[in-house]
PASEMI-431050 format. One record per residue (C-alpha): residue number from 1; x, y, z. Coordinates in Angstrom, 2 decimals. Layout:
REM residues N
+-----+---------+---------+---------+
: seq :       x :       y :       z :
+-----+---------+---------+---------+
: NUM :       X :       Y :       Z :
...
+-----+---------+---------+---------+
END
This chain:
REM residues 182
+-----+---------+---------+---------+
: seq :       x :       y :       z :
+-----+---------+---------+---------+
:   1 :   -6.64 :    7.97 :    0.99 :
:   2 :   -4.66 :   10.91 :    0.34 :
:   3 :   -0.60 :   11.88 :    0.22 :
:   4 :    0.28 :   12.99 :    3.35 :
:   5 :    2.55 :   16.19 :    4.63 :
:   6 :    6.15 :   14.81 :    4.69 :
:   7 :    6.51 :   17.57 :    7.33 :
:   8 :    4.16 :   16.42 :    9.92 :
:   9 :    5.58 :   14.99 :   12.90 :
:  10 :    3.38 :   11.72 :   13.25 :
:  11 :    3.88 :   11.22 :    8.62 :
:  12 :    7.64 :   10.86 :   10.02 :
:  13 :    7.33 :    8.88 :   13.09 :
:  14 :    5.02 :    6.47 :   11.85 :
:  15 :    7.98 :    6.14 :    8.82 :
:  16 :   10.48 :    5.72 :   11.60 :
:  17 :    8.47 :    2.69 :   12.74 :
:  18 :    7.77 :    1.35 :    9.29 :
:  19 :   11.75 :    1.17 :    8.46 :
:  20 :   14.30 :    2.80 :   11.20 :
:  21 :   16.24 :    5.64 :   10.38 :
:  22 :   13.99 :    6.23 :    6.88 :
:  23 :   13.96 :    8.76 :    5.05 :
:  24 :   10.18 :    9.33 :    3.26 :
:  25 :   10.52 :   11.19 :   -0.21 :
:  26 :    8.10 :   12.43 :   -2.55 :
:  27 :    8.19 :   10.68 :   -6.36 :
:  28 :    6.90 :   11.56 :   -9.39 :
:  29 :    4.38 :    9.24 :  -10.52 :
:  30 :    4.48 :    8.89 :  -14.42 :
:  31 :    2.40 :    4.95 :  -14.98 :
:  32 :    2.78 :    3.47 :  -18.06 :
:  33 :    0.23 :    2.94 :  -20.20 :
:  34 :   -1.34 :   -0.58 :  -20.73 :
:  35 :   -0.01 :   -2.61 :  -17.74 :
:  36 :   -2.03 :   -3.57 :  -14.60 :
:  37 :   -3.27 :   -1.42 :  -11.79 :
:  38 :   -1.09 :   -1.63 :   -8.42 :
:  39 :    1.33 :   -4.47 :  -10.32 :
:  40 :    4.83 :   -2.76 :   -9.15 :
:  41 :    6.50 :   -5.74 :   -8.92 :
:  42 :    6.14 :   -7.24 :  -12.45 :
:  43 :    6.36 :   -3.69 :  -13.99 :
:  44 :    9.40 :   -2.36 :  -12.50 :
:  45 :   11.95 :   -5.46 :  -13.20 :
:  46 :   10.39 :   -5.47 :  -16.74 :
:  47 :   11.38 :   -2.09 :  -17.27 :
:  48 :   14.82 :   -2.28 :  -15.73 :
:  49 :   15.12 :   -5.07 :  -18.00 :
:  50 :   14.94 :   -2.75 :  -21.05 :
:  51 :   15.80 :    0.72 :  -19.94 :
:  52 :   18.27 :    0.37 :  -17.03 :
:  53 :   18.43 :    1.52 :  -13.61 :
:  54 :   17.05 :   -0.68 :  -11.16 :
:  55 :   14.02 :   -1.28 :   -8.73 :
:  56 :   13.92 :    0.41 :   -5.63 :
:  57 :   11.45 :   -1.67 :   -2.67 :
:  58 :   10.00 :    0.41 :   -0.12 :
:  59 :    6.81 :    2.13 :    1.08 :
:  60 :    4.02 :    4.19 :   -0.37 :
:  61 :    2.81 :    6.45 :    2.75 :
:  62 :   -1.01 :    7.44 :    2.29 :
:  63 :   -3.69 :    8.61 :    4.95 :
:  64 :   -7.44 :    8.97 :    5.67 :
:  65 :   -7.14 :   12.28 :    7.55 :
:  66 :   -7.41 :   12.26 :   11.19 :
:  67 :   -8.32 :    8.46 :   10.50 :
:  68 :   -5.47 :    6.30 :   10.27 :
:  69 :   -2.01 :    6.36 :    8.51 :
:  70 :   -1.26 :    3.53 :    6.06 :
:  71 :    2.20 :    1.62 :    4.72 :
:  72 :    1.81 :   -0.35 :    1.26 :
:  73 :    4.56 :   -2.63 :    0.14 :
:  74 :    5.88 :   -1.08 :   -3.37 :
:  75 :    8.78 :   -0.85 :   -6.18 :
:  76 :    9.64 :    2.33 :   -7.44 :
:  77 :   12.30 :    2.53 :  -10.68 :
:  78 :   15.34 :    4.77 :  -10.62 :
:  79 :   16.54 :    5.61 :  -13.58 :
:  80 :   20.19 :    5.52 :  -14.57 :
:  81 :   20.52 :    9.23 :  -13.66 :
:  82 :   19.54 :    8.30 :  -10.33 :
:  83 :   15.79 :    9.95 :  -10.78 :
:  84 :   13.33 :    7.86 :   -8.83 :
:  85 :    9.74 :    7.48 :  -10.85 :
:  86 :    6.69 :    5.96 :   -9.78 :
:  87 :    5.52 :    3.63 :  -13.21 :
:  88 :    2.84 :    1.92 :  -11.51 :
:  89 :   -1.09 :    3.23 :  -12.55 :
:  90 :   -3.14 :    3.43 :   -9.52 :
:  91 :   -7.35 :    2.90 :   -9.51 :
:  92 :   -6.81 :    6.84 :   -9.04 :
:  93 :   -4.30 :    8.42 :  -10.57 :
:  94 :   -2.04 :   10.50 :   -8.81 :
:  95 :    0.97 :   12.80 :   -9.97 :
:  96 :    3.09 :   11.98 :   -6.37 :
:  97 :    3.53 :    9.46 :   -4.18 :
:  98 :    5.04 :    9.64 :   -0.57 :
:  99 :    7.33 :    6.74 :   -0.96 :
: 100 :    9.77 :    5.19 :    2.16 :
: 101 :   12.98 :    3.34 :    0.80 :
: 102 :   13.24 :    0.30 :    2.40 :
: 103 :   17.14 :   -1.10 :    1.47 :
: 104 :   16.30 :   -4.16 :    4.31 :
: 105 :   13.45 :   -5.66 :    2.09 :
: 106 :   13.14 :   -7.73 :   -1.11 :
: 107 :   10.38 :   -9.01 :   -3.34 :
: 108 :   10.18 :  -12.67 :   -2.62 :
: 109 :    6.81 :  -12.82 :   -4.56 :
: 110 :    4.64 :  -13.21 :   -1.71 :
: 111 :    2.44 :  -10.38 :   -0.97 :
: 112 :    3.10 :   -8.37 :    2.36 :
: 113 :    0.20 :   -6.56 :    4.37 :
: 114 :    0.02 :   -3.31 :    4.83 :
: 115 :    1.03 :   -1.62 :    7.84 :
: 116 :   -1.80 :    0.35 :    9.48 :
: 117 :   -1.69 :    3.19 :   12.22 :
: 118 :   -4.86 :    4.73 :   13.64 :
: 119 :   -4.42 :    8.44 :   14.15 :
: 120 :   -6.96 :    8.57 :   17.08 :
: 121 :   -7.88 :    6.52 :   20.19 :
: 122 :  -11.08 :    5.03 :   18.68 :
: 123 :  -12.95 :    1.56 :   18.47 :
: 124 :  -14.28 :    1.81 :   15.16 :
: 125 :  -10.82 :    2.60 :   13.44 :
: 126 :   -8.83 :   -0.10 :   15.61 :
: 127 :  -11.56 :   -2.47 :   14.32 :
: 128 :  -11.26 :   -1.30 :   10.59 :
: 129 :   -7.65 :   -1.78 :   10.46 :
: 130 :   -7.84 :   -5.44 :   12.14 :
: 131 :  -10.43 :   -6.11 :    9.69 :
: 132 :   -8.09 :   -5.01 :    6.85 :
: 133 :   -5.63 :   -7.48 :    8.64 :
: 134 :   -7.78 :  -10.19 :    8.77 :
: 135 :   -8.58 :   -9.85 :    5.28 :
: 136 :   -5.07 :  -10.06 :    4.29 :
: 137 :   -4.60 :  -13.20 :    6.37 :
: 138 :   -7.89 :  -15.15 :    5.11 :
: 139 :   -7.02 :  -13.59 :    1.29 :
: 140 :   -3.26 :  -15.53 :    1.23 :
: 141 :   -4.15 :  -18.52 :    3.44 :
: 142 :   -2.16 :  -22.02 :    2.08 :
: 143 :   -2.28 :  -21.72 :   -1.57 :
: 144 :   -3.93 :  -19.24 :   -1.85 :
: 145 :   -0.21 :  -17.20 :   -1.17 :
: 146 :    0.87 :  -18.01 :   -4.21 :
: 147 :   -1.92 :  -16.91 :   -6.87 :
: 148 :   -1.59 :  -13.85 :   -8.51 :
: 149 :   -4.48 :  -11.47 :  -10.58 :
: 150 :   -7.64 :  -12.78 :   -9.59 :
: 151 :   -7.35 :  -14.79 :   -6.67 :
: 152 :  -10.25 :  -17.73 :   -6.44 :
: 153 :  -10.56 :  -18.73 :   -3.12 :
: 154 :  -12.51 :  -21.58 :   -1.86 :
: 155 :  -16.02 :  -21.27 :   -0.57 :
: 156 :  -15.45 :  -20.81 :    3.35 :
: 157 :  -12.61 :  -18.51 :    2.98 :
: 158 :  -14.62 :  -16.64 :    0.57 :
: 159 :  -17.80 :  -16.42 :    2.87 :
: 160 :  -15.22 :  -14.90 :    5.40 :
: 161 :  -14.04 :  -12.19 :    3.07 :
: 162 :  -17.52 :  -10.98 :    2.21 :
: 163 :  -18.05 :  -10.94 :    5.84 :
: 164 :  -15.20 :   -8.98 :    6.28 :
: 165 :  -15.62 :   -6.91 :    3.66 :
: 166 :  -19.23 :   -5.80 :    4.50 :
: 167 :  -18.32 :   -4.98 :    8.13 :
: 168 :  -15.31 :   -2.83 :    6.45 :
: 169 :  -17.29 :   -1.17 :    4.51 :
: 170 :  -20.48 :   -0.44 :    7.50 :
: 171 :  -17.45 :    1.28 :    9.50 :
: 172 :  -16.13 :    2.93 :    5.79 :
: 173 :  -19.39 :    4.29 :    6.41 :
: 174 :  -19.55 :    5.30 :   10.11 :
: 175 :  -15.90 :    7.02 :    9.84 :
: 176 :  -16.93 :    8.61 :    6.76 :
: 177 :  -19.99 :   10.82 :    8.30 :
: 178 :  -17.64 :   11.75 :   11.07 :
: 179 :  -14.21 :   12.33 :    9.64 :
: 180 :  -14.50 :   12.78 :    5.88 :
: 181 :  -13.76 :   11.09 :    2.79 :
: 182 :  -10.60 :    8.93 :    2.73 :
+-----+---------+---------+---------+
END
């Protein structure tokens, strides 16, 4: 997945839809060192906590060109000079991150899904992001909502994600030889 063009007419539609009358922004990304990958919202109120400023809930906006367009549930800091920075590391480090202020949404410490957009009329992508869905859905079933780190879940829901998961990865696969990377 990659940052998209802030400029491109679909990047700022598809933000329209995510949260009305948005306004996407690039952010510096600058992770601390030592804390956990993708863990925003532990990070963030930590580090108001001792520096100031406060936590900022929103969007990070990412792409699989020509694929699909993709919404992740995150916390940015702003400083007390009003700078917004990106703390969180990332499995691959980036310096910027297209994020989309939400002001309408809080933490309630239950995990959100992401919100998915194919960028062509095709089976194969429709099915990978309903997949991706699914996944969420089996992944924070009951109590399983309310576990954190590594998530144990019980055998049958567990035979479902590998299901899932192999079938995501087969059309990874397919969408890979015709569109590229993600």
């Amino acid at each position: 997945m990659r940052i998209p063009n802030i400029h491109e007419d679909y990047v700022r539609l598809f933000c329209l839809h995510v949260v009305p009358g948005g306004e996407p922004l690039y952010v510096l990304v600058n992770a601390l060192l030592n804390k956990p990958i993708n863990e925003c919202f532990s990070i963030v109120p930590e580090h108001v906590a001792r520096y100031g400023g406060k936590q900022l809930i929103g969007w990070i906006i990412s792409e699989w060109k020509k694929v699909l367009i993709e919404a992740e549930f995150h916390a940015v800091w702003q400083n007390t000079g009003g700078a917004m920075i990106d703390l969180t590391p990332k499995s691959i480090p980036v310096s910027k991150i297209l994020f989309l202020p939400d002001p309408s949404r809080e933490y309630t410490g239950v995990s959100v899904d992401n919100i998915r957009k194919p960028l062509r009329n095709d089976k194969r992508i429709k099915r990978f992001c309903d997949l991706w869905h699914e996944h969420f859905l089996e992944l924070n079933k009951g109590d399983l909502a309310n576990q954190y780190g590594l998530v144990v879940p019980p055998p049958d829901v567990a035979h479902r994600l590998r299901q899932i998961e192999n079938e995501v990865l087969q059309l990874q696969r397919e969408l890979t030889e015709i569109f590229g990377e993600p």
